[in-house]
N, C-alpha and C positions, 0 to 999 in steps of 0.2 A: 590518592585514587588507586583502587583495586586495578589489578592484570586481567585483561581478555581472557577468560578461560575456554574458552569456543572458538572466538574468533580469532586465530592467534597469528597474524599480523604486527606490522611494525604501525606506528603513528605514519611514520612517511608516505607506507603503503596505503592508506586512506584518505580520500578527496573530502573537504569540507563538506561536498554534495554528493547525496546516497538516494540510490532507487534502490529500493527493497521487493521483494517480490517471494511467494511461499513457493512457487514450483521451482526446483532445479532445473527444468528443461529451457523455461522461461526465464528465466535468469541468463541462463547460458543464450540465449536468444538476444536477447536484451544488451547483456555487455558485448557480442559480436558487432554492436555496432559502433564500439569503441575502440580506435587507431592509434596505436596500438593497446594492444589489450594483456593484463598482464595477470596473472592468478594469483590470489595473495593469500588465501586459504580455502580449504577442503575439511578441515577437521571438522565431524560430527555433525558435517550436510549441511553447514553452514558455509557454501559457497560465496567466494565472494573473487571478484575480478574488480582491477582500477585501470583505467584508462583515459582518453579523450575525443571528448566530443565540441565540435566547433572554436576548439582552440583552449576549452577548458577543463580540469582534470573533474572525472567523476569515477565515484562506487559503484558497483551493481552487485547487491548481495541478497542471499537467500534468506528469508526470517522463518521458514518453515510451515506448519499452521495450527495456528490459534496463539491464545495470547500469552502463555509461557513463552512457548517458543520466539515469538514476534516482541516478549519482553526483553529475552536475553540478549538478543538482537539490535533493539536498538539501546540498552543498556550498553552494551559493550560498543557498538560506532561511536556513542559519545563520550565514549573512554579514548577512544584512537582521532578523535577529534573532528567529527563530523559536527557538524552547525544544522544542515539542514535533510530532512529525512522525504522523501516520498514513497510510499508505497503505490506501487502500478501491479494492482490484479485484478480479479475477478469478482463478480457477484451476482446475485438471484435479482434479478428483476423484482417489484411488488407494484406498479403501474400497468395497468393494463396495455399501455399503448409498446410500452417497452420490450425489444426484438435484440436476440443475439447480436453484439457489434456493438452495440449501441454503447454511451460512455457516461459514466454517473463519476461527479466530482463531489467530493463529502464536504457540506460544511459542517460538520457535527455527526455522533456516533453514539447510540445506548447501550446498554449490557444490562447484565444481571447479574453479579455477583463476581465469580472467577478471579481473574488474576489481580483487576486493579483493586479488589477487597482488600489485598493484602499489603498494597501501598499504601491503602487511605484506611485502614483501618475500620472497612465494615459500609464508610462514610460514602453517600452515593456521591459522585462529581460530574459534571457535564464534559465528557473529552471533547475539544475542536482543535482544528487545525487551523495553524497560521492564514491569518486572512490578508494579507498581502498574498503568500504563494497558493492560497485558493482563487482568487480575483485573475492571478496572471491566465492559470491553469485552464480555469472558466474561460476566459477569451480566446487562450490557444487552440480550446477545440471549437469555437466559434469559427477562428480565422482560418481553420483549415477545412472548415463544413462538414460537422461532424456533427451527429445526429448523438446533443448529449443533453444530463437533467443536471440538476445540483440541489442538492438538499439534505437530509438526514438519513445516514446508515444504522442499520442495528447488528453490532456486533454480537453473534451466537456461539459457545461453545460446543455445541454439541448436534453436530452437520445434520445427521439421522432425526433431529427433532427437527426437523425444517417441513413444511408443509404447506398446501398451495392455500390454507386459511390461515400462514401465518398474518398477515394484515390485517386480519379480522380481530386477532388477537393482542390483549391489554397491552403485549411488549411489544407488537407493530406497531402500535402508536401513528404518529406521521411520517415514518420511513419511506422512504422509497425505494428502499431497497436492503438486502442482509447478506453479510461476509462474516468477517471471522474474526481481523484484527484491527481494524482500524483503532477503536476505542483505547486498548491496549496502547499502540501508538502512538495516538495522539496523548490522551493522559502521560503516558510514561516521558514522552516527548517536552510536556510542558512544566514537567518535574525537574527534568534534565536542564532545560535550557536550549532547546532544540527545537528548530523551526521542525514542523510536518503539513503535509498534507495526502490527500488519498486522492485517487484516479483509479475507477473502477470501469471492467469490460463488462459487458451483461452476459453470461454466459449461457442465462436460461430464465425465465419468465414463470415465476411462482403463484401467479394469480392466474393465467392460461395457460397452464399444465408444458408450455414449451421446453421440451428434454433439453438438459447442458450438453455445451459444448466442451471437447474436450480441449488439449491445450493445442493437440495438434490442428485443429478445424479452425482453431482461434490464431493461427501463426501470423496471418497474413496482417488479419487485425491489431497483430501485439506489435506486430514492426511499426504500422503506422502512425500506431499512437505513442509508441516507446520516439518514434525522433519526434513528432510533437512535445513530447514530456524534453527530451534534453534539449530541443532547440530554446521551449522555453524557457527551462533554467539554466540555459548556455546566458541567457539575458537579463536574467533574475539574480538581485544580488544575494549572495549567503547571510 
């Protein structure tokens, strides 16, 4: 097995369980809720901090954005021996009913071409995420009355092509929503041998023109849903 070239951390310094996230600020937000919290790399913005939450050790690491970057990423935690990946970020709304806060759990992701071409060699594949830690995921924002959907994302590369007809459109399909890396993730994910799943904030509403939020407007929301996410995989096994 290849050396971390980004990530460059020990194996020790990485927990079995990784929350991934593309903002540094949100990251940093995210692993401060981890006692003690300990920095294990900064090289090439790929943040990453190990610590504990509920008695158990976890990662919080940066995967940056889109799906190179979010490849390298979780390519390399499952070098340093990560088992299971979450990604907690953001995404465009495509329901109408759907409002800033709001929280979308991916059971599945589409794309178009980009990175995972170059895994599968062209070949389209369906990425999903682990349906045990989507099931648990799903009911953790149930039990905390959280105003969430579950269903299929569409992974885009390319932000500025985004538009309030995307949904109308042959690759909105039955999404409910579009990000950046899930796909990525999950595919690369199920190459590796690594559990994933996705936990998305709605940051802004693509079908009612609702303007995003940035990360800072989103703080409040990231905290409560980030101890949702560790409480539940404080009880979810790797």
């Amino acid at each position: 097995m290849p050396d971390p070239q980004h990530i460059r951390a020990k194996r020790e310094d990485i927990a079995e369980t990784v929350i991934i996230s593309g903002d540094p600020f949100r990251v940093d937000q995210l692993s401060s809720l981890l006692k003690p919290r300990k920095l294990v790399n900064e090289y090439r913005g790929f943040l990453t901090y190990t610590g504990r939450y509920g008695g158990k050790k976890f990662t919080v690491a940066c995967h940056g954005i889109g799906g190179p970057s979010a490849a390298i990423a979780v390519e390399e935690l499952a070098m340093l021996g990560a088992k299971s990946i979450v990604r907690l970020g953001t995404c465009g709304g495509l329901l109408k009913p759907m409002r800033v806060g709001d929280l979308v759990v991916a059971t599945g992701a589409g794309y178009l071409g980009g990175t995972l071409d170059h895994y599968f060699s062209g070949r389209k594949i369906t990425p999903k995420p682990d349906n045990g830690l989507t099931r648990a995921l799903v009911a953790a924002a149930k039990n905390e009355g959280m105003k969430s959907y579950s269903g299929k994302v569409f992974s885009t590369d390319a932000f500025y092509t985004e538009s309030r007809d995307f949904g109308k459109r042959p690759a909105g399909g039955d999404y409910i929503a579009v990000e950046m890396e899930c796909a990525t993730v999950f595919g690369i994910g199920g190459l590796r041998g690594v559990k994933t799943a996705g936990v998305l904030i709605v940051s802004d509403n693509m079908s009612e023109n609702v303007p995003m939020a940035d990360a800072k407007a989103l703080t409040s929301c990231v905290e409560r849903v980030g101890k949702t996410v560790f409480g539940c995989l404080s009880e979810t096994q790797s």
